[in-house]
VOGU-3710 file (C-alpha; in Angstrom, 3 decimals, decimal comma):
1> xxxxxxxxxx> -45,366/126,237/-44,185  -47,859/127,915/-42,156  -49,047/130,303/-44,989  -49,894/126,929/-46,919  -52,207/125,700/-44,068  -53,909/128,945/-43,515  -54,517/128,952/-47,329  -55,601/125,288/-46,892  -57,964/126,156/-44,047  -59,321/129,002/-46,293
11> xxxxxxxxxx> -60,082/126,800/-48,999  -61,534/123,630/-47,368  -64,155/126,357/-45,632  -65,035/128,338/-48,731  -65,542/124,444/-50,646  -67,890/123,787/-47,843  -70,017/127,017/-47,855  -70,030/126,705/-51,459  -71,827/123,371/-50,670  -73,471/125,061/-48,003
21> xxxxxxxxxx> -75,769/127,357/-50,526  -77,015/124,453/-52,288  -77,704/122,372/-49,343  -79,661/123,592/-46,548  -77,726/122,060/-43,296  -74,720/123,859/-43,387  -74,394/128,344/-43,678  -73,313/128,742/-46,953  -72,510/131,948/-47,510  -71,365/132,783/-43,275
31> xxxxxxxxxx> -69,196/129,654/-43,936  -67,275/131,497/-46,400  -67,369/134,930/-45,243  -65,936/133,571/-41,269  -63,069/131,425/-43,846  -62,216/135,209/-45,279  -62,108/136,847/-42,222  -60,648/134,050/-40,208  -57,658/134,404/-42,807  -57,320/137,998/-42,681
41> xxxxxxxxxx> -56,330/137,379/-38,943  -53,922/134,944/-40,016  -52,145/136,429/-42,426  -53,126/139,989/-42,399  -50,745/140,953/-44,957  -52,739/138,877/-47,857  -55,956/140,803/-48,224  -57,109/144,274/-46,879  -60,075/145,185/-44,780  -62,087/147,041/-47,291
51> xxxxxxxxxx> -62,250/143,809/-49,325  -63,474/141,894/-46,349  -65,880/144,838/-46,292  -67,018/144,178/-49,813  -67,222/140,594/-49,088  -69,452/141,201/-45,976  -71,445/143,498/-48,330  -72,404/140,720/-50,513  -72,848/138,306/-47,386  -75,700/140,375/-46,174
61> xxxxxxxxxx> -76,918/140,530/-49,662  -77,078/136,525/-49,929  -78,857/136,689/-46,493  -81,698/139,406/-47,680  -82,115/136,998/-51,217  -82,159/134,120/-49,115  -85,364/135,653/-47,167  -86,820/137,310/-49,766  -87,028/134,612/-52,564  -89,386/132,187/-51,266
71> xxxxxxxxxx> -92,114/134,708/-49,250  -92,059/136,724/-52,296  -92,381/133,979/-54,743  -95,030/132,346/-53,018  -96,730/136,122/-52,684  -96,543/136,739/-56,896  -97,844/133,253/-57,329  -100,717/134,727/-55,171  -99,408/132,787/-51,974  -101,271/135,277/-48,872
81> xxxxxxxxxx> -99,483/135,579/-45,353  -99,781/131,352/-44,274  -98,711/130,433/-47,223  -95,764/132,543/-46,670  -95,428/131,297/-42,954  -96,310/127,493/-43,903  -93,249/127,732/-47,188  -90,994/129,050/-44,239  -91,823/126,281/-41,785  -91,939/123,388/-44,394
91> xxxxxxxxxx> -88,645/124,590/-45,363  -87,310/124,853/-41,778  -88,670/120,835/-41,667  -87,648/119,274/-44,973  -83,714/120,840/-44,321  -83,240/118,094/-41,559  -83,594/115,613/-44,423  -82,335/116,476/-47,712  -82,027/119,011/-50,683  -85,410/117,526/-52,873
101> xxxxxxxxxx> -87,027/117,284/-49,150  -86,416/121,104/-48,313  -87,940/121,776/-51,969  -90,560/119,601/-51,096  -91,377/120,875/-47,470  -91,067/124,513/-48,943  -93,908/123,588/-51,685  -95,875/121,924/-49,386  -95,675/123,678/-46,285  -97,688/127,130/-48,439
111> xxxxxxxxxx> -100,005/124,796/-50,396  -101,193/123,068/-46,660  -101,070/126,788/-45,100  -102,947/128,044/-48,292  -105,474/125,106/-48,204  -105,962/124,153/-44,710  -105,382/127,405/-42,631  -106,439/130,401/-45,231  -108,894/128,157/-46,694  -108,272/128,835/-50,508
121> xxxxxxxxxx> -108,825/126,734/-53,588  -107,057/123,484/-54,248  -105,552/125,984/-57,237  -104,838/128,678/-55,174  -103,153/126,572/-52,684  -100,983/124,907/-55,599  -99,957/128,066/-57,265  -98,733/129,544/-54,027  -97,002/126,318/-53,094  -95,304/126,490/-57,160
131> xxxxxxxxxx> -94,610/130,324/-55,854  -92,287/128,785/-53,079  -90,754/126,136/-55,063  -89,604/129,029/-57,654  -88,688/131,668/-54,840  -86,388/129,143/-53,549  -84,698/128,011/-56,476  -84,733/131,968/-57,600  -82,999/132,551/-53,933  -80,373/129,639/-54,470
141> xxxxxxxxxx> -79,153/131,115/-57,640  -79,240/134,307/-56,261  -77,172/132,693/-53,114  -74,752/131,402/-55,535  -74,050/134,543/-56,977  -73,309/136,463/-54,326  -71,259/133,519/-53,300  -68,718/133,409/-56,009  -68,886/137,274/-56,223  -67,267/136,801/-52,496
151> xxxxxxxxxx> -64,353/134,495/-54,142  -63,895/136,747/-56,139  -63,243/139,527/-54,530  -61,041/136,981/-52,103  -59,307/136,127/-54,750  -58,535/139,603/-56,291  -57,836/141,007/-53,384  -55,033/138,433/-52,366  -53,888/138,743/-55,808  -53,098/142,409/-55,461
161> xxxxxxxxxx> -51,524/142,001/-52,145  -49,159/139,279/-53,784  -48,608/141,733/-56,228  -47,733/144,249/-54,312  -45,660/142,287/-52,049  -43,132/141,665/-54,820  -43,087/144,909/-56,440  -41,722/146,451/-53,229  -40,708/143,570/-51,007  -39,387/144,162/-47,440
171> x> -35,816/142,700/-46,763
//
């Protein structure tokens, strides 16, 4: 019975951190890699360390998309340093309300820091606020990938050690 809860546990927390890359209140991607290595101590006998260790690999990978996408979207759109910092911080405000509000808050955030603080064009400010809305979306996808590469390797990894558990079991 207990191996059934544990895998219960594991699942309900990797559901959630699934939802968590998509929607901005809860740590996606840590979500899923503390359900994986909170079931390793569990039941240490389904998956190995060196696939936590891959997992973990792409964790930080999610986390260095996740920064990436929006300050250099809003750069290639020709977004300059505020509207980097004012994506960043309208992002940091529209996640207390709602997925189209963080996408929102991101877009406007550079486009205020581009117009109001750096003093650029009304066009300037909207491309680099269009800059953010695609670096995030680009960074979400990218978040989801590295997210189900994670379950995967989970996944395989358990399978193997099932595997091998009744190829040679222990009596």
């Amino acid at each position: 019975m207990e191996a059934y809860l544990v895998w219960t546990l594991t699942i309900v927390l990797t559901v959630i951190g699934v939802a968590g890359v998509v929607i901005p209140v809860l740590p996606g991607t840590t979500l899923i890699l503390l359900a994986m290595i909170a079931h390793k101590f569990l039941r240490p006998e389904d998956i190995s360390w060196m696939v936590i260790g891959w997992i973990a690999g792409f964790w930080l990978l999610s986390v260095i998309i996740d920064f990436a996408g929006v300050i250099l979207g809003t750069k290639l759109f020709g977004g300059g340093k505020w509207g980097m910092i004012g994506a960043g911080g309208g992002a940091v405000i529209g996640m207390f309300f709602s997925l189209p509000m963080l996408i929102l808050g991101t877009v406007l955030g550079a486009v205020a820091a581009e117009k109001f603080i750096a003093q650029k064009s009304h066009r300037a400010s909207l491309m680099a606020g269009a800059g953010a809305a695609a670096g995030f979306i680009i960074s979400t996808v990218g978040r989801l990938a590295c997210a189900f590469a994670m379950i995967a390797l989970f996944l395989l990894g358990a399978w193997h050690a099932i595997e091998a558990t009744h190829l040679n079991p222990t009596f």
